[in-house]
C-alpha positions in Angstrom: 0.0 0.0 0.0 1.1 3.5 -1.0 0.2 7.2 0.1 -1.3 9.2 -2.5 1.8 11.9 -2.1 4.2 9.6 -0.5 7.0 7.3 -2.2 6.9 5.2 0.7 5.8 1.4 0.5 4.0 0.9 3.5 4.5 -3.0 4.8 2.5 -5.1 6.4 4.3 -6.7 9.2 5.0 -10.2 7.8 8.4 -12.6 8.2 9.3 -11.5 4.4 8.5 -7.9 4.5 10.6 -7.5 8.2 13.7 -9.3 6.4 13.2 -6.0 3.7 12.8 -3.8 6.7 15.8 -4.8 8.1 17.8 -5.3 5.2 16.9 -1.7 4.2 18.1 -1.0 7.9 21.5 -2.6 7.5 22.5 -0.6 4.1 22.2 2.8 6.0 18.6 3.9 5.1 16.1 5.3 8.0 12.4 3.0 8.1 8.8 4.2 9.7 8.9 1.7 12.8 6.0 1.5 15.1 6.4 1.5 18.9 3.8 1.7 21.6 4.4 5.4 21.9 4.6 7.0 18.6 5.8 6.0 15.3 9.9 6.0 15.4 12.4 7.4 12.5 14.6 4.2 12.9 17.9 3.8 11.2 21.4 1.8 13.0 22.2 4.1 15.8 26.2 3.0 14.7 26.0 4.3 11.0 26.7 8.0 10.9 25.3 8.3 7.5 22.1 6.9 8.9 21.6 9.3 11.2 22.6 12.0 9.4 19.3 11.0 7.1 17.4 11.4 10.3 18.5 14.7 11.3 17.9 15.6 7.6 14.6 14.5 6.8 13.0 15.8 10.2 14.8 19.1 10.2 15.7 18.5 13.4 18.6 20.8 14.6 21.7 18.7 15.7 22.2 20.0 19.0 18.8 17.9 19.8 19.8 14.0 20.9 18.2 10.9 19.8 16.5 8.1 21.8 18.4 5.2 20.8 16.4 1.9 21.1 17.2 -1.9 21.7 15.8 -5.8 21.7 14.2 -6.2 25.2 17.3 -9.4 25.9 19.5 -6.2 26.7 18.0 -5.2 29.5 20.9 -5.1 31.9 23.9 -2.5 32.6 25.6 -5.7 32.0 24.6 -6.6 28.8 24.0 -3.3 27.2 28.0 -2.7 28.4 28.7 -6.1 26.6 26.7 -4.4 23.7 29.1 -1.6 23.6 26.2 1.4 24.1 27.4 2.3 27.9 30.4 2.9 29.3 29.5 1.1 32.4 33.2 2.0 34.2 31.8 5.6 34.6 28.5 4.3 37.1 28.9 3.4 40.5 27.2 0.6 41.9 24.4 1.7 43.4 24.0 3.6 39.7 23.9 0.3 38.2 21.3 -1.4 41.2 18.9 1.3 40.3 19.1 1.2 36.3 19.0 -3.1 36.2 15.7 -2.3 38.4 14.1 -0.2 36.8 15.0 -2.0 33.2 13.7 -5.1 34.8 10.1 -3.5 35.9 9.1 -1.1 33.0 11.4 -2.7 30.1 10.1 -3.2 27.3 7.8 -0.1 27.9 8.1 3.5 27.6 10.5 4.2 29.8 14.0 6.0 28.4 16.9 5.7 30.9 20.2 7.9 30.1 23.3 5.9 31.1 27.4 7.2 30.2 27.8 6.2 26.9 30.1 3.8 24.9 33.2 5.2 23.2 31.6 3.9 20.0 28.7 5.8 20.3 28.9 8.5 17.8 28.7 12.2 18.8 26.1 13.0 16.4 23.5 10.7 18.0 23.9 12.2 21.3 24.5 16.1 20.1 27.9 15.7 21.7 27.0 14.8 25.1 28.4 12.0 26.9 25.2 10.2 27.6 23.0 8.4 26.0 19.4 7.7 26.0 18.1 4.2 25.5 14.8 2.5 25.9 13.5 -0.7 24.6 9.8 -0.4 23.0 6.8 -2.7 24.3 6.0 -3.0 20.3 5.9 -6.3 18.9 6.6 -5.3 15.2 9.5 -2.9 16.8 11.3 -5.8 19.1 10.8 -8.7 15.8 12.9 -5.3 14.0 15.6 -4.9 16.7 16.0 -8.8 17.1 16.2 -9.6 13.4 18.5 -6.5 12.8 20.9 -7.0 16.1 21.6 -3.3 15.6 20.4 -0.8 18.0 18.1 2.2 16.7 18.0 5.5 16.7 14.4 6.3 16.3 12.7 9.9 16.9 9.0 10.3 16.2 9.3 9.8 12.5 7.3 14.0 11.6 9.1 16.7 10.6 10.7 18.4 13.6 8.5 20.3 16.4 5.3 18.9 14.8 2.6 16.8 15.6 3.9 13.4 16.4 2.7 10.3 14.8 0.9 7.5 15.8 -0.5 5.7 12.4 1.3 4.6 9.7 -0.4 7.0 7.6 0.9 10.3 10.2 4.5 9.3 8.7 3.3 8.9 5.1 1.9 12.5 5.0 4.6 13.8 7.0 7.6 12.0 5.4 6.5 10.1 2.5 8.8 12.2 -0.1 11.6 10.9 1.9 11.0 6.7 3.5 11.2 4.2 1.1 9.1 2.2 3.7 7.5 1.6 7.0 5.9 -1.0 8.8 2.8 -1.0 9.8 2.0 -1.4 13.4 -1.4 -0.2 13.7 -2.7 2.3 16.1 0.1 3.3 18.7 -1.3 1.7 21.8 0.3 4.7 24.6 -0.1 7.4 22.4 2.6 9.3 24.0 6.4 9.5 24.1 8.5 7.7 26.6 9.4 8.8 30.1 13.3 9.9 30.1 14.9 9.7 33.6 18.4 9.8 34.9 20.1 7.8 37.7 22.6 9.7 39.5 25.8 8.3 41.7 23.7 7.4 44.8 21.2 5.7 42.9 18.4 8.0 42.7 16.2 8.8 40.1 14.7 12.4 38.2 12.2 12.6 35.4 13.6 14.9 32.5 10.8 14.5 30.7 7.0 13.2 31.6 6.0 10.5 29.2 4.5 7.3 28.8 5.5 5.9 32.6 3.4 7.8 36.1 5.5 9.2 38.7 3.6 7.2 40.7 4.5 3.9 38.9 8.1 5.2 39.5 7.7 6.1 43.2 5.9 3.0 43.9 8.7 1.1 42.5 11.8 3.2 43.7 10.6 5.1 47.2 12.9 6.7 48.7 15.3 6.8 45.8 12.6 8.7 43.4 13.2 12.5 43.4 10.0 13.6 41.4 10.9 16.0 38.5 13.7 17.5 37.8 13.5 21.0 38.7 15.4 23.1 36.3 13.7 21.4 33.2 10.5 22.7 33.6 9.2 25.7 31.0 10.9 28.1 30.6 13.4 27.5 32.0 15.4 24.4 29.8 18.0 26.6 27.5 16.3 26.1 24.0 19.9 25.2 22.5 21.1 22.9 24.5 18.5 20.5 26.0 19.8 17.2 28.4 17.3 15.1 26.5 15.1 14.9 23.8 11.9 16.1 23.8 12.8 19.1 26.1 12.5 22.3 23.9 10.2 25.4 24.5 7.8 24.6 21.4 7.4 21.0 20.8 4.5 18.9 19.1 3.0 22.2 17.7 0.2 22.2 15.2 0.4 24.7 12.7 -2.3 26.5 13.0 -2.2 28.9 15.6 -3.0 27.2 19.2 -3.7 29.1 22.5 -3.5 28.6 26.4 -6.7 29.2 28.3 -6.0 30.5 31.8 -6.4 27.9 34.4 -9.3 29.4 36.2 -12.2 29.7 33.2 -13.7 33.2 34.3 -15.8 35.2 31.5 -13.1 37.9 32.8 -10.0 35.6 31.8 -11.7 35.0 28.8 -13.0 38.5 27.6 -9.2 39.1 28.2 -8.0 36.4 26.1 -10.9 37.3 23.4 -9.1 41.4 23.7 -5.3 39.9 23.2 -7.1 37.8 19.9 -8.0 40.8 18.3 -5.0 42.7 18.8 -2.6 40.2 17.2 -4.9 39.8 14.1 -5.5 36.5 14.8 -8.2 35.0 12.6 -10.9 33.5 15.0 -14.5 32.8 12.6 -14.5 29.4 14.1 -12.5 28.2 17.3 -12.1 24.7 18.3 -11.6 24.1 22.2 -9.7 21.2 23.3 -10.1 20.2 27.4 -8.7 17.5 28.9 -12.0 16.2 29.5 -15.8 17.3 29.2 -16.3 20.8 29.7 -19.8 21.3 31.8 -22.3 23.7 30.0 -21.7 26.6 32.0 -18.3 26.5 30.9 -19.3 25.7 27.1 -21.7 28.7 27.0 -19.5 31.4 28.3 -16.6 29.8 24.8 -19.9 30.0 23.0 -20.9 34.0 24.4 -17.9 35.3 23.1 -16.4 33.4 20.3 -19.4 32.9 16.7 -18.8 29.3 16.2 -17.5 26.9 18.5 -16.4 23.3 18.7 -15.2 21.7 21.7 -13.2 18.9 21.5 -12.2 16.5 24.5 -8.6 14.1 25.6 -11.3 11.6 28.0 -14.2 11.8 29.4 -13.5 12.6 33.4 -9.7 13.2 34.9 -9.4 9.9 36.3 -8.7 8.7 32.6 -5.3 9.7 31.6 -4.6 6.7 29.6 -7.0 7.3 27.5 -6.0 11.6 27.4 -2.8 10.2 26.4 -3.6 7.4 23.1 -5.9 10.7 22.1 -3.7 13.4 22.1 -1.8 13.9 19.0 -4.4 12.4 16.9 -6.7 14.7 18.1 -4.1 17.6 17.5 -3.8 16.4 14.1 -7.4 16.2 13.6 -7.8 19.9 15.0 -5.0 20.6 12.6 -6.8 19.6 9.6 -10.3 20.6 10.2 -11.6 24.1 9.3 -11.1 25.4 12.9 -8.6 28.6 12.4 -8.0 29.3 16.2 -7.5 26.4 18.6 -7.6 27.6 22.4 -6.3 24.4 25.2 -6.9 24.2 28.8 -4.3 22.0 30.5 -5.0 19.3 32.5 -4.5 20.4 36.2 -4.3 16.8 37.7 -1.3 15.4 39.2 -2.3 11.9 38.3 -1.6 9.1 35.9 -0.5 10.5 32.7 -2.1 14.1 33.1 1.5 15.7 34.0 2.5 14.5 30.3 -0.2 15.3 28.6 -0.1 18.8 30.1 3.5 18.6 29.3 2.8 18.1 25.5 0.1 20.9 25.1 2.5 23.6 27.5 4.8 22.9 24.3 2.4 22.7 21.5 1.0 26.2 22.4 1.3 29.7 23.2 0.2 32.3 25.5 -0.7 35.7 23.9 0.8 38.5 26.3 
């Protein structure tokens, strides 16, 4: 099957058409694989020319690092050292306690863990740092690839940089079908959401860089005393734009391209008379908005969007804030749909919950949007 305005042969995930996948993977080009968070750009995390083609077809600036990804029998400091992907000399024991633990509970899942990295590691998959981030997907089409391949993967979400991130096959046609000769179908990605990236420090304890597809409280239940919560100094603004620890970690991430808005947290006809005001001033076009809530919006609220804005749609993540995991697998195909649609003004309230996945989701739509001053 082929995209109307895409090159790319889209495979259905069968013995023969993995052994193309892979052997496409081995002569240095870059595949659509599916994972259970988003579809990946995948190409040998050890061939420089291969990742170059990933920084090139995304447009994704170099000082930005890449998730690399492995088969689920690595998951051990041990064997990923035996690998050649970490540097294990560089982590103390209590370093290396916490990481084989936390591969062993959440691995394969999305969980991303950044460990020193092996000296054959090239700079350009890491943006020059001396870690690495690696995680091994939950997928079963992605583990088959990494198993029948033996290589490890680099694999970002397979959309041109800062956009909308994919999770069908036919996201990474429209969004890179000039440039993939194939990828593999996987079906409907089952998280919906990019992988939590933590770091293990000397003593064993463990910050979230970036919120993602694993709770804090999955973490804390597992670590205790050892889990720190979130890092502080990563949180908007503050992360320097050019130099981010991790991926994922820039000011405007995941962004549609229409124009999309924060709503103030509290949903007053003041904050939003005020919002309505700051509209008008920047010329921004607003005939028809669409509203997008983490979950349903009661009427009171609806009518007060519906008072000051001609024609509104309102759009929902899940039905009631004790339902993250769904907020999460609708996300980004519901910013895509919003995307497409003949909306021209998209205004977002963020999730306020602590719970589940609601800190990620929020994390996502902080990125994807703006707030008119």
């Amino acid at each position: 099957m082929q995209h109307i305005h895409s090159k790319t042969k889209l495979l259905n995930p069968t013995s023969q058409n993995i052994k193309v996948a892979v052997e496409a993977l081995h002569s240095g080009d870059v595949i659509g694989m599916p994972t259970e968070t988003v579809y990946g750009l995948a190409g040998n995390a050890l061939n420089d020319e291969a990742i170059a083609k990933i920084f090139f077809y995304k447009s994704r600036p170099s000082f930005d690092p890449l998730i690399v990804h492995v088969a689920e029998d690595l998951k051990s400091c041990e064997k990923l050292a035996q690998a050649q992907l970490i540097n294990i000399g560089a982590m103390t024991p209590a370093q290396i306690q916490t990481a084989d633990k936390l591969m062993e509970l959440f691995w394969p899942g999305p969980l991303t863990l950044i460990f020193p990295k092996h000296a054959q590691i090239s700079d350009l998959v890491t943006s020059s740092l001396d870690t690495i981030g690696l995680r091994s997907p939950a997928h079963p089409v992605a583990q088959e690839i990494l198993k029948q391949s033996t290589l490890p993967l680099a694999a970002p979400s397979a959309n041109q940089f800062g956009r909308i991130s994919p999770t069908k096959a036919e996201h990474v046609l429209s969004e890179l079908g000039e440039h993939l000769n194939y990828c593999v179908e996987g079906g409907e990605c089952s998280v919906g959401l990019e992988s939590t990236i933590c770091s293990v420090n000397a003593a064993g304890e463990v910050m979230i860089l970036r919120p993602g597809g694993i709770s804090e409280e999955a973490l804390k239940n597992a670590l205790g005393v050892l889990f720190k919560g979130m890092h502080s100094e990563l949180g908007l603004p503050a992360i320097a734009a050019h130099s981010p620890m991790a991926p994922g970690l820039l000011e405007s991430h995941y962004a549609p391209r229409k124009p999309m808005l924060r709503i103030a947290e509290i949903l007053s006809s003041e904050s939003l008379e005020l919002l309505k005001t700051k509209i008008l001033k920047a010329y921004l076009n607003h005939e028809k908005v669409a509203v997008l809530s983490p979950y349903v919006l009661n009427r009171e609220a609806r009518l007060k969007f519906s008072k000051l804005f001609g024609e509104v749609e309102f759009h929902y993540l899940a039905e009631a804030d004790n339902d993250s995991l769904n907020g999460a697998h609708t996300l980004f195909s519901k910013l895509r749909e919003l995307d497409q649609n003949d909306s021209n003004l998209i205004l977002c309230e963020l999730p306020t919950s602590s719970k589940g996945l609601w800190p990620a989701i929020r994390d996502r739509l902080t990125r994807a949007s703006q707030v008119l001053k």
